[in-house]
LUMDODO-702899 format. One line per field, with one value per residue (C-alpha): residue number from 1; residue in one letter; x, y negated, z negated. Coordinates in steps of 0.05 Angstrom, whole numbers, padded with zeros to 5 digits, always signed. Layout:
kolke	(NUM,...)
migu	(A,...)
east	(X,...)
north	(Y,...)
up	(Z,...)
REM end
This chain:
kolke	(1,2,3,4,5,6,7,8,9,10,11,12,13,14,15,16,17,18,19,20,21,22,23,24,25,26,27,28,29,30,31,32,33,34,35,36,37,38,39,40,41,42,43,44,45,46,47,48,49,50,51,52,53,54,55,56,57,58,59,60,61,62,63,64,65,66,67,68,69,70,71,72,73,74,75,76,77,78,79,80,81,82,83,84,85,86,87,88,89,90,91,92,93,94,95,96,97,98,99,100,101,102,103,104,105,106,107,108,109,110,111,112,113,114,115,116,117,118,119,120,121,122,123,124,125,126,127,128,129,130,131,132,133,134,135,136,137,138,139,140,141,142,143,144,145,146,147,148,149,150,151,152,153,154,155,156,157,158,159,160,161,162,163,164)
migu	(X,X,X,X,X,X,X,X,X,X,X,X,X,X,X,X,X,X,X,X,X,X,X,X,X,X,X,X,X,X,X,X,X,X,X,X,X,X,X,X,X,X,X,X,X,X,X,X,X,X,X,X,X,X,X,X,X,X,X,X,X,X,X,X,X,X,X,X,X,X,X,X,X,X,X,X,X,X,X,X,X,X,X,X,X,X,X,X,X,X,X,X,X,X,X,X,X,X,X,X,X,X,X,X,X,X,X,X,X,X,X,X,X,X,X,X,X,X,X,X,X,X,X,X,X,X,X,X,X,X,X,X,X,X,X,X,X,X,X,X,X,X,X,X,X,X,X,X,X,X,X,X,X,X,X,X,X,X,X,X,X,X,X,X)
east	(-01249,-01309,-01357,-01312,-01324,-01399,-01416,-01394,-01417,-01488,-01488,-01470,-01525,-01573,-01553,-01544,-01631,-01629,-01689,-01760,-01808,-01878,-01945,-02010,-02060,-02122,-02189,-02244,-02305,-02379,-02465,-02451,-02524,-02555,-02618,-02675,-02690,-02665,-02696,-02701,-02736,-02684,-02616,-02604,-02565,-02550,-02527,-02492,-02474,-02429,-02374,-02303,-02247,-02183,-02158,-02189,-02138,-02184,-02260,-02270,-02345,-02372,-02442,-02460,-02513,-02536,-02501,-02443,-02379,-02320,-02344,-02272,-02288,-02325,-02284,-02360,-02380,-02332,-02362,-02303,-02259,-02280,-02230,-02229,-02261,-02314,-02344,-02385,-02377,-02447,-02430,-02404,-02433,-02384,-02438,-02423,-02461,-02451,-02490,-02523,-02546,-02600,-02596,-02528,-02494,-02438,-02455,-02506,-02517,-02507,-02516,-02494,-02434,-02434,-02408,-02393,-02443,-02443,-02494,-02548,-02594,-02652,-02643,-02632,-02567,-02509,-02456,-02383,-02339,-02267,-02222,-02154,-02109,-02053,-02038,-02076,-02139,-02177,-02207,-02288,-02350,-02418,-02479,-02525,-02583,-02598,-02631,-02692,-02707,-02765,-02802,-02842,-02835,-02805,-02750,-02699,-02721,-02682,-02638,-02629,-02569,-02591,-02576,-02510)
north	(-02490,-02466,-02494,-02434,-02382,-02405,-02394,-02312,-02306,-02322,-02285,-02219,-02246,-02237,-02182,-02145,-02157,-02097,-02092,-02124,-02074,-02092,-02054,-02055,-02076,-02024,-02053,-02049,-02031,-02044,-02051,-01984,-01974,-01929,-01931,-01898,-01842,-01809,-01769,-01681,-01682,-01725,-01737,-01811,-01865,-01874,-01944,-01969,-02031,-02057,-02114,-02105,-02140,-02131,-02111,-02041,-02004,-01948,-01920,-01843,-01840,-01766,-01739,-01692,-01662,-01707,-01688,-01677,-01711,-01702,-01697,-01673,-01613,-01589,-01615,-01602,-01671,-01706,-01742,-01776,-01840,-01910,-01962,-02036,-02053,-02002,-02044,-02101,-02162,-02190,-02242,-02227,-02150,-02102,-02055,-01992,-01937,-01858,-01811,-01756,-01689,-01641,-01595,-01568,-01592,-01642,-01700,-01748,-01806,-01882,-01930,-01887,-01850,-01780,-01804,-01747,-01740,-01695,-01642,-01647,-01598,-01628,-01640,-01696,-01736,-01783,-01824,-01828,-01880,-01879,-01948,-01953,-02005,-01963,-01903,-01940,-01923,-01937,-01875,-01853,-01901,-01872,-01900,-01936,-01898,-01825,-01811,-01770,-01724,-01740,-01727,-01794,-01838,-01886,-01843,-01879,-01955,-02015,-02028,-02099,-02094,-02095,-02049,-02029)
up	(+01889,+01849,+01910,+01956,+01901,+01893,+01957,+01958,+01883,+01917,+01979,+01939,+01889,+01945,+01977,+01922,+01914,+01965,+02008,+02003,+02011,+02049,+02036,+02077,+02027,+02030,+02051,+01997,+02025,+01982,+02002,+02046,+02074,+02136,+02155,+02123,+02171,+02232,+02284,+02288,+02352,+02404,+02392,+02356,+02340,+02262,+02246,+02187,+02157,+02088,+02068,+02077,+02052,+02085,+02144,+02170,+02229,+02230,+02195,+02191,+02181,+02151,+02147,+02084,+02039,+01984,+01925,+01951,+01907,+01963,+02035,+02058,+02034,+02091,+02153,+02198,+02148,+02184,+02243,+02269,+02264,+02287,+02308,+02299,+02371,+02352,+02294,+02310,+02250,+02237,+02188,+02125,+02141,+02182,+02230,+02266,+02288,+02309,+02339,+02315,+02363,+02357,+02405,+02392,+02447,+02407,+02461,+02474,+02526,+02504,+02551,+02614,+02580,+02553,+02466,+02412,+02369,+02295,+02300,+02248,+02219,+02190,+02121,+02080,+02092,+02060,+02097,+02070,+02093,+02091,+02109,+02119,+02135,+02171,+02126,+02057,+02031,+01970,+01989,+02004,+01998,+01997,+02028,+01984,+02011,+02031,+02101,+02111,+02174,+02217,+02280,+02279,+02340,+02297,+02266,+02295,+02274,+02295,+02244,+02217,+02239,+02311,+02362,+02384)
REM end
């Protein structure tokens, strides 16, 4: 008899646990760098590279003044979002790249294909990084390194991190 009275005594144990509740964990994302310069005079390719832990669903990528302590506050910083099949892994290093326009007209080509591309004025510059794993973020990263504007033919060098 207590066996029979066991057995609902524990099954209104457990369900009265109520619900288990599963998170996405953010990714942490460190070692943000860019490359040193980028070009005023042709539209470019800026690459990137840092370490992630963690599983990253999507990567909004923004472009600001040095200085700056929230890019989100200009939405024009924000050069657009980068999905899992757009990162390349390298390693332990996570590499993207986006491209950056100087004549104005929000597009450049890249391997045969028109790609949007954040306007740039020709100033000094900081990429922001923002992870998430589905709606979780630990919120922006800043690049390392600044980049400076310039019309030499090597302006746009070939990254360590290899082209894209």
């Amino acid at each position: 008899m207590k066996r029979l009275l066991a057995i609902p005594a524990l099954a209104a144990l457990i369900s009265g646990c109520g619900i288990v509740e599963v998170r996405a964990v953010p990714p942490t994302i460190t070692k943000l760098e860019t490359q040193a310069t980028f070009c005023t005079d042709r539209d470019t390719i800026l690459d990137f590279q840092f370490e992630a832990s963690g599983l990253i669903s999507k990567l909004e990528v923004w472009v600001s003044e040095p200085g700056v302590s929230d890019p989100s506050t200009d939405a024009n910083n924000k050069v657009g979002e980068l999905e899992t099949f757009d990162l390349f892994s390298k390693g332990s290093k996570v590499v993207g790249f986006i491209a950056l326009d100087t004549n104005g007209d929000n597009k450049i080509e890249l391997n045969g294909q028109n790609r949007p591309a954040i306007v740039v004025t020709p100033t000094e510059k900081q990429v922001w990084v923002r992870a998430y794993n589905f709606d979780q973020t630990k919120g922006f990263v800043k690049a390392m390194n600044t980049m400076a504007p310039s019309t030499d033919t090597n302006c746009d060098p070939i990254f360590p991190y290899g082209q894209p």
